[in-house]
C-alpha positions as CSV (number, residue, x, y, z in Angstrom):
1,X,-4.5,12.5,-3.9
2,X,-5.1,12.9,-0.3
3,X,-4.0,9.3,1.1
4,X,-5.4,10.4,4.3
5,X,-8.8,10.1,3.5
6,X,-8.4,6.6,2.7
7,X,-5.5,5.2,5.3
8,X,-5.7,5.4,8.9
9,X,-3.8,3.5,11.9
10,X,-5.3,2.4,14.7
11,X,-3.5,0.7,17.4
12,X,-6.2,-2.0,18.2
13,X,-6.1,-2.4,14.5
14,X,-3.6,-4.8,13.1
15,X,-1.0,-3.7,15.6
16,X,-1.3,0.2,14.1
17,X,-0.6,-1.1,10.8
18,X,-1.7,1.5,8.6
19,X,-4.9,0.2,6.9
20,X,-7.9,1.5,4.4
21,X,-10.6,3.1,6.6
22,X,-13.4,0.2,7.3
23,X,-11.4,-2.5,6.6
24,X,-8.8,-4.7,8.0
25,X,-6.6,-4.3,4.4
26,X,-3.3,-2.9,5.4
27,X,-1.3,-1.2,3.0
28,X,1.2,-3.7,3.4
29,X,-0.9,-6.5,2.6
30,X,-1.8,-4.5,-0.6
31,X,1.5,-3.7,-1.9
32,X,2.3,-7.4,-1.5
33,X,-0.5,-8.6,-3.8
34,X,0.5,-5.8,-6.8
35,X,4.0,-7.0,-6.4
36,X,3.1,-11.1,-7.0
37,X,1.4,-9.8,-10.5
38,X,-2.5,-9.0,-9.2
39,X,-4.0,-6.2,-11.2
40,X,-6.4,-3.3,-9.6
41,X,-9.1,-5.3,-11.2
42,X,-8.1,-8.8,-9.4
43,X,-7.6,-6.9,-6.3
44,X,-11.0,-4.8,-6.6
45,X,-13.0,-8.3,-7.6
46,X,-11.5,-10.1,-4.9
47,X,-12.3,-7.3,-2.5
48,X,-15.4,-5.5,-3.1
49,X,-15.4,-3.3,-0.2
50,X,-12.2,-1.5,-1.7
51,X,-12.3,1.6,-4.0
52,X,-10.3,2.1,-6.9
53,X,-9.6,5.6,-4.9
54,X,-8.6,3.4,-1.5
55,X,-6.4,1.6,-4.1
56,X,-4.5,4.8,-5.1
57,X,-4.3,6.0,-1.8
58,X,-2.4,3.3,-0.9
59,X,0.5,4.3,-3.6
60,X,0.6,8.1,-2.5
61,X,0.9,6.7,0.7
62,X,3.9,4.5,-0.4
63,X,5.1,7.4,-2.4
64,X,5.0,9.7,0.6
65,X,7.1,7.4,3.4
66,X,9.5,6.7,0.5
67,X,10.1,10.1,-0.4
68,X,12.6,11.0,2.6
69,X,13.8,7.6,3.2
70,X,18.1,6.8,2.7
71,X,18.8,5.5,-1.0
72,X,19.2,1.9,-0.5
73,X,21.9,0.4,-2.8
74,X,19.2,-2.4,-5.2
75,X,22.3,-3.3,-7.4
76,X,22.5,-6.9,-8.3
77,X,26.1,-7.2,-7.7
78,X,27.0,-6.9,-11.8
79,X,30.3,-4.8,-12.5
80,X,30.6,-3.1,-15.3
C-alpha cells in the first residue's frame, strides 16, 4: 500500500497535520475514532468522502512512523 497516494501535509492545512488528500480528516483524528470502538463501516458512513483505500492508508502510514520509533515500555506495572 502506498500511503502516499492517500496522506499529504500541507502547512495551511491543519497546522501540517498529515491528512487524506481533499479532506480536512487527519490521520490523527482517524486513529482516535478506531481506537474508541468505530468500525471502517461507521467511519466510512459517517464520512462519505473517505475510501476504504484512504482508510488503509492511514494504517501503513501509522505502521511506517512506528516502525523506527524507540520501544516504549506499555507494561501495566504487574510483577511477576
Amino acid at each position: 500500500m502506498r500511503w502516499h497516494d492517500h496522506i499529504h501535509s500541507d502547512p495551511s492545512v491543519l497546522l501540517g497535520k498529515p491528512v487524506i488528500r481533499g479532506t480536512r480528516l487527519s490521520v490523527e483524528f482517524l486513529l482516535g475514532l478506531l481506537a474508541e470502538g468505530w468500525t471502517e463501516q461507521d467511519i466510512l458512513r459517517s464520512y462519505p468522502q473517505l475510501s476504504r483505500e484512504a482508510l488503509r492508508a492511514v494504517f501503513a502510514f501509522a505502521a511506517e512512523c512506528t516502525r523506527d520509533e524507540l520501544v516504549h515500555d506499555v507494561s501495566d506495572g504487574a510483577t511477576g
